[in-house]
DRENMAR-553543 format. One record per residue (C-alpha): residue in one letter; x, y, z; residue number from 1; chain. Coordinates in steps of 0.02 Angstrom, whole numbers. Each point is the difference from the previous one (the first is absolute). Layout:
{A {X Y Z} NUM A}
...
***
This chain:
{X {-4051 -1417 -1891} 1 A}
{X {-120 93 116} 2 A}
{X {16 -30 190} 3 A}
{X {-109 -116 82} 4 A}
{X {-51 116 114} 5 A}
{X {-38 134 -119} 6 A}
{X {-137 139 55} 7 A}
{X {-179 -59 -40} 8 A}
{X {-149 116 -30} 9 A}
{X {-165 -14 60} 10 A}
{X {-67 96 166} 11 A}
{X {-144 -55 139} 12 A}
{X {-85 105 86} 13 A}
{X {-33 3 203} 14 A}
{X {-140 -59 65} 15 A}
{X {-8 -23 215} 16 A}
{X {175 41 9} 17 A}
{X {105 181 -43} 18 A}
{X {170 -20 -15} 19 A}
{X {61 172 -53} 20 A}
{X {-133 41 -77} 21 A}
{X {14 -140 -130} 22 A}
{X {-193 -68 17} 23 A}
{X {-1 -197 -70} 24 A}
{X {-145 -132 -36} 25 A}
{X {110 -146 -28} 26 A}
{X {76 -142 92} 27 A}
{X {115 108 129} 28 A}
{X {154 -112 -16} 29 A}
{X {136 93 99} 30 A}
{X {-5 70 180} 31 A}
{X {16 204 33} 32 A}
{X {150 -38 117} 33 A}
{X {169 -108 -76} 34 A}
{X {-28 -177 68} 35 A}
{X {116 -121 42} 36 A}
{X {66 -97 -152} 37 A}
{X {171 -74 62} 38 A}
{X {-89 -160 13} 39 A}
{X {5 -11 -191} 40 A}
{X {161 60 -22} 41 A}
{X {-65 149 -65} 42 A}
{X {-27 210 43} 43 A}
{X {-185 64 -37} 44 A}
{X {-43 61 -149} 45 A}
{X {-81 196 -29} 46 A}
{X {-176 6 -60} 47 A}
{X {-26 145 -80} 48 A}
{X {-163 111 -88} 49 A}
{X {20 122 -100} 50 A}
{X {181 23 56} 51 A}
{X {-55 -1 171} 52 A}
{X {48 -151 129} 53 A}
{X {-144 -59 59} 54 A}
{X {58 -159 107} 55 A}
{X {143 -140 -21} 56 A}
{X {-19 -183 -35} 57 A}
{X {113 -154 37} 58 A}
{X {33 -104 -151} 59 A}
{X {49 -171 -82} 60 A}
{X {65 -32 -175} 61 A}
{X {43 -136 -122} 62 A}
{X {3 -57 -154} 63 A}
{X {-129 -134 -101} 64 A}
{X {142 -116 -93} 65 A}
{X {-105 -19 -160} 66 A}
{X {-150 76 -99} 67 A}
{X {-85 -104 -161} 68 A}
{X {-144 106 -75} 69 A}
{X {-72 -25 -165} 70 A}
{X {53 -152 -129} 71 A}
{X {-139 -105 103} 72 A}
{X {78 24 162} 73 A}
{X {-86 114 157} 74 A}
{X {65 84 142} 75 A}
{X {-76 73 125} 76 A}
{X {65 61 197} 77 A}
{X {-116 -8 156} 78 A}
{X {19 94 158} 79 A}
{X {-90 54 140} 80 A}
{X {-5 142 129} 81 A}
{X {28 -106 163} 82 A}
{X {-141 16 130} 83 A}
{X {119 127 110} 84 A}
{X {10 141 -124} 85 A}
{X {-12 69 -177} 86 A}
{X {150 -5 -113} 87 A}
{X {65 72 -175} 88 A}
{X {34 -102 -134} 89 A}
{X {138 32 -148} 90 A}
{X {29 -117 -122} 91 A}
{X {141 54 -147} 92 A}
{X {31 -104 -158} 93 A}
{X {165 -33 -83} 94 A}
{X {63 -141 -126} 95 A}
{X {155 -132 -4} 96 A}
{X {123 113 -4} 97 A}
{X {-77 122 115} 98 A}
{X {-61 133 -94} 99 A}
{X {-174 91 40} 100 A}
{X {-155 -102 -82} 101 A}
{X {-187 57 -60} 102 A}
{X {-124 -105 46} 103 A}
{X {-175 8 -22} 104 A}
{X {-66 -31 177} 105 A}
{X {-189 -17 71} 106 A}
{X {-31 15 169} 107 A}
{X {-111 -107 104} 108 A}
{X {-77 -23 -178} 109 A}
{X {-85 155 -22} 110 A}
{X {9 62 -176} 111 A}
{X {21 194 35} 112 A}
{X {153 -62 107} 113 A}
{X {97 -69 -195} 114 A}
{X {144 87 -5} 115 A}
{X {151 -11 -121} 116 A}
{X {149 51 151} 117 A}
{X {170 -62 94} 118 A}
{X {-64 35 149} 119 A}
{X {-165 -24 79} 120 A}
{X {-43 76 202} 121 A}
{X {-140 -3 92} 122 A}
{X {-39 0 189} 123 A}
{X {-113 -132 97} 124 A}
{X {-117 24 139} 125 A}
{X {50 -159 155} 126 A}
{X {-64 -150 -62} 127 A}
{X {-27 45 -177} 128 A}
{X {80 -122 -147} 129 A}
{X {40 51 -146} 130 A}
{X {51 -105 -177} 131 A}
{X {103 121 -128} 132 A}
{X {-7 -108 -189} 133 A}
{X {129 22 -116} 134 A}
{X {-49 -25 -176} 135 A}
{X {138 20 -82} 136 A}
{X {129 135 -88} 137 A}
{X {-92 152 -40} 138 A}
{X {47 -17 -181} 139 A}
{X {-54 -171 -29} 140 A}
{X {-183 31 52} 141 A}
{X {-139 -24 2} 142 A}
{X {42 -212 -65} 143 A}
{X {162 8 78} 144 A}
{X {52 -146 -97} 145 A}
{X {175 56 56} 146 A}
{X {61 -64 183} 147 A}
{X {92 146 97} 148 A}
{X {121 -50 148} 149 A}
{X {83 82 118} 150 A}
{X {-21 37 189} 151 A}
{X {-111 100 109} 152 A}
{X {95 107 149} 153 A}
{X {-142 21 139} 154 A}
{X {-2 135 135} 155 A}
{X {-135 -6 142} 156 A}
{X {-25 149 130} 157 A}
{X {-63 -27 161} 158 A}
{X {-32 125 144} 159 A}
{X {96 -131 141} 160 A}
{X {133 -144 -40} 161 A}
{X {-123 -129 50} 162 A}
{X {-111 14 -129} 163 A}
{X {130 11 -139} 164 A}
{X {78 -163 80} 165 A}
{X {-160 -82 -22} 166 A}
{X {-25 53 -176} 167 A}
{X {11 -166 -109} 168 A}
{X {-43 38 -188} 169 A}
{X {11 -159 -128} 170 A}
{X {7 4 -199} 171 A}
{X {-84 -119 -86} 172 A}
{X {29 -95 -172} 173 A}
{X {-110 -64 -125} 174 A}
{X {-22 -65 -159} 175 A}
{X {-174 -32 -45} 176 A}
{X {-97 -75 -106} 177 A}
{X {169 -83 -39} 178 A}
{X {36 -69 163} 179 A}
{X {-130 0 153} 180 A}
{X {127 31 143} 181 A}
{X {60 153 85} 182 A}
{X {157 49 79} 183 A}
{X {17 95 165} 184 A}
{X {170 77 42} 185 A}
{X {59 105 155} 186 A}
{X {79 159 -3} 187 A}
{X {194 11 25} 188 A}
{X {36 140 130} 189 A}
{X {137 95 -23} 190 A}
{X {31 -25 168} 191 A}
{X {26 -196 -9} 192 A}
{X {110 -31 -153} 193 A}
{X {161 -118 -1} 194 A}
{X {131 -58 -107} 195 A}
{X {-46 -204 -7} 196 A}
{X {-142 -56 -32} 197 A}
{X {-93 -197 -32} 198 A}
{X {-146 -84 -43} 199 A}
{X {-58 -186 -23} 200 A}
{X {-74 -50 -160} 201 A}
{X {-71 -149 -130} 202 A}
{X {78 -43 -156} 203 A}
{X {-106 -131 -119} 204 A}
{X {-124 -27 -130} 205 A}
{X {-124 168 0} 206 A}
{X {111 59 161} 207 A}
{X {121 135 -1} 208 A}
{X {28 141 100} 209 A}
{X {37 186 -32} 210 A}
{X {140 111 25} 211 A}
{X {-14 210 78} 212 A}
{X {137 103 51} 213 A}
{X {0 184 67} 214 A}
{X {154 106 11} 215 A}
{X {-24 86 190} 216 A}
{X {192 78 -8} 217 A}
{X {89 129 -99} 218 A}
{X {86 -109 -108} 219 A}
{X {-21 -92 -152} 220 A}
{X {9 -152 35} 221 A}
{X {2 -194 -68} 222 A}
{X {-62 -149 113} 223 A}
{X {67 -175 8} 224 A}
{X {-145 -128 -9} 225 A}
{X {39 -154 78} 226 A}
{X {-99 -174 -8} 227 A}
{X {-13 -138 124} 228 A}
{X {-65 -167 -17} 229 A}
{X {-67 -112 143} 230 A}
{X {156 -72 69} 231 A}
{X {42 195 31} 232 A}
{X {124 -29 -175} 233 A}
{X {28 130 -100} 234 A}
{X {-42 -33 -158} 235 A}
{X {-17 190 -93} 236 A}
{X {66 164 2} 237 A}
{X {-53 158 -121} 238 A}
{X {36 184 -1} 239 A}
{X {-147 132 -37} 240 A}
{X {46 161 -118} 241 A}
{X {42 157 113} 242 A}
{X {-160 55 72} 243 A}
{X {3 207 9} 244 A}
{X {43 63 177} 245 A}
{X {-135 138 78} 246 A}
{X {86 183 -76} 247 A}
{X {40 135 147} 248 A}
{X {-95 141 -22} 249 A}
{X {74 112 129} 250 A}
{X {-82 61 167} 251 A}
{X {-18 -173 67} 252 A}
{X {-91 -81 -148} 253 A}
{X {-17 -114 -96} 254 A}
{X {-51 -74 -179} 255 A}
{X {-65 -169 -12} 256 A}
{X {99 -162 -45} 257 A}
{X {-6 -101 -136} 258 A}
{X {-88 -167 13} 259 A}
{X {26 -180 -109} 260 A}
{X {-116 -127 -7} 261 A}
{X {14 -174 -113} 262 A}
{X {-60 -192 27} 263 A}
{X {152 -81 95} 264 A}
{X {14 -117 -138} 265 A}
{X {48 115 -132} 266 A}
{X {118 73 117} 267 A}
{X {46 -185 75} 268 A}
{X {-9 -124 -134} 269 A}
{X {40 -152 87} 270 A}
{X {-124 19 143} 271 A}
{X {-27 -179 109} 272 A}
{X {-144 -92 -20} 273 A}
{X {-99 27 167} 274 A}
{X {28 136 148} 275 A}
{X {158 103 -7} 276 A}
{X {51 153 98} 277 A}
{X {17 130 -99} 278 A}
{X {151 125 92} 279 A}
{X {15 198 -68} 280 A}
{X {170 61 39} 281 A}
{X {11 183 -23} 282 A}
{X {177 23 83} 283 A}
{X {15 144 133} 284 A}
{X {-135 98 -89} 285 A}
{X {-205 -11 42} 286 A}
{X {-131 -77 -106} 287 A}
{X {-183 -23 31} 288 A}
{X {-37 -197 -97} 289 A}
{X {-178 -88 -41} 290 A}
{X {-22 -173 -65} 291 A}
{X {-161 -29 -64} 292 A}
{X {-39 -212 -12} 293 A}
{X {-113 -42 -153} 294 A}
{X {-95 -193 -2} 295 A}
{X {-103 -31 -158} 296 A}
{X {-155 111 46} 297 A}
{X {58 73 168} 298 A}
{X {126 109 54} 299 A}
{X {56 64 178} 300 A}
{X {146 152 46} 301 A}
{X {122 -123 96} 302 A}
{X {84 54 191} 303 A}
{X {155 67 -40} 304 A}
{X {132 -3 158} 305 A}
{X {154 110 52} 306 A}
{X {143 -104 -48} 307 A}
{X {208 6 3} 308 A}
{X {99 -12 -139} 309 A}
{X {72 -179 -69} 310 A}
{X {152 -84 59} 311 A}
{X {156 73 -53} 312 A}
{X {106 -155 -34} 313 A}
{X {49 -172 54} 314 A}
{X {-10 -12 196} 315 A}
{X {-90 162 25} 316 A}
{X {-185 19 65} 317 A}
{X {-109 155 -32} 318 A}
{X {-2 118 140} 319 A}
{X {-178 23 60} 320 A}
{X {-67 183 -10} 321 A}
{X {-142 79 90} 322 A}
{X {-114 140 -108} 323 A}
{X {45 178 67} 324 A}
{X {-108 151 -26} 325 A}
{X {46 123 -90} 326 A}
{X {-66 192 -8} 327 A}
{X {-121 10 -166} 328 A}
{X {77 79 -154} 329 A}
{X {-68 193 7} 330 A}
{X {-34 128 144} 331 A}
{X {-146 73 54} 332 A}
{X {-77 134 -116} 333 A}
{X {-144 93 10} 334 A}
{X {-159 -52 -99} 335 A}
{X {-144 83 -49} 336 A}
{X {-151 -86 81} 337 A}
{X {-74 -136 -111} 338 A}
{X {-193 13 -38} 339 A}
{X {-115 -146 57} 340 A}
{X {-28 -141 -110} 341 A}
{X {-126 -20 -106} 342 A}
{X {-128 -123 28} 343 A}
***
């Protein structure tokens, strides 16, 4: 499995600013002095051309629970540069079990931009968007009649910490013609991941809800699914398979997790008619967890809450826990400045 934060290729030149020499016309992301990251939990990040620093950025990271591309579904991810800055965007692809992905990827729609990759960078000027489309698995194309799945590990440079804290990319779900709504999800930050996790949902005729775990830790890991019904009963329990734990690659990094995703009813047969809570117990080790709510033609990504784990006996009470940061899976590496995007 490669790194996440494997060296990418591509160089911009200088346009109104020389940084060693290194002349760019692109978004200038990063700042030609180290800026002050601690904000984010995080040390800046070398930008380098040509093998030459040319500046530092700040950074934020996280992971995108679930891709579905091709087999009628669509994904897509939006960003954009906030007004204070430019940033760099890196998106890598890997499947289930965390292994590196092809996808055939478009960006902002513009048909020279197709490309059959697992990773896909680019750099925005401040208040441009972007919209990256997944197709599908390189392999399946051009009908795709195939769904790949997976997750999507995201990595955006900024030359300050406030503009990487105000950084707010979605990924959005579809299945048209089939069905006529779309799905918006957030991105899970590495630095924001927790061991509990709930959600309320609907269980009835042409109602049902599904079901995504990501593995944040080191460890393989199962997670107990518990079901409540509206007297707070419960009245279910599962356990998912062992979802692969993110692989140490030395130096401070990382590989990706593994993720699982399945309709709560296949995993929870005896779901209550009517709202339940929905609890995600992954023990002492992190998860990132998305429950997506489907009625007849509509569908909506549901607000999933930092929760404790159940009750463990007669007489006891679950001891209420607070979310605590923790410092993002990899260290800072330098990069090799990302072109612009296309447009």
């Amino acid at each position: 499995m490669k790194s996440k934060f494997t060296y990418l290729s591509g160089l911009i030149a200088l346009a109104a600013v020389c940084l060693h020499a290194q002349p760019t016309n692109g978004p200038v992301y990063w700042s030609p002095t180290q800026p002050d990251c601690s904000t984010l939990n995080e040390n800046p990040v070398a930008i380098t051309s040509g093998g030459k620093t040319i500046g530092y950025s700040c950074y934020v990271s996280g992971a995108f629970q679930w891709l579905a591309a091709g087999g009628g579904w669509g994904t897509t991810i939006r960003v954009s540069a906030p007004a204070s800055a430019p940033i760099g965007v890196n998106y890598s692809f890997y499947d289930t079990g965390g292994a590196n992905q092809n996808l055939d990827t478009t960006i902002n729609n513009v048909a020279s931009s197709l490309n059959a990759t697992n990773q896909v960078s680019f750099a925005l000027a401040a208040d441009q968007p972007a919209e990256v489309e997944l197709l599908g698995a390189a392999h399946n194309g051009p009908a795709y009649g195939t769904a790949a799945n997976g997750s999507v590990y995201s990595v955006f440079y900024c030359p300050d910490a406030n503009t990487c804290a105000n950084v707010l990319p979605q990924l959005l779900y579809s299945e048209l013609p089939t069905n006529p709504w779309m799905l918006s999800v957030p991105l899970a930050f590495d630095q924001f991941v927790w061991t509990q996790w709930s959600a309320v949902g609907i269980n009835g005729p042409g109602q049902f809800a599904a079901l995504v775990i990501y593995n944040e830790d080191l460890v393989a890991n199962t997670y107990k699914i518990t079901i409540f019904d509206t007297n707070g009963t419960q009245v279910g329990s599962a356990t998912t398979p062992s979802i692969p734990a993110g692989q140490n690659l030395g130096n401070g990094t990382y590989g990706q997790g593994g993720t699982y995703g399945v309709l709560l009813s296949q995993l929870v047969p005896n779901l209550p008619q009517g709202v339940f809570k929905v609890l995600v117990d992954g023990g002492t080790h992190y998860s990132a967890v998305v429950v997506l709510q489907f009625n007849g033609p509509s569908a909506s990504s549901l607000q999933v809450a930092y929760d404790s784990a159940p009750p463990v006996g007669a007489g006891t009470v679950a001891a209420a826990r607070r979310m605590s940061l923790r410092a993002s899976r990899v260290e800072a590496m330098p990069k090799e400045v990302f072109s612009p995007a296309p447009r």
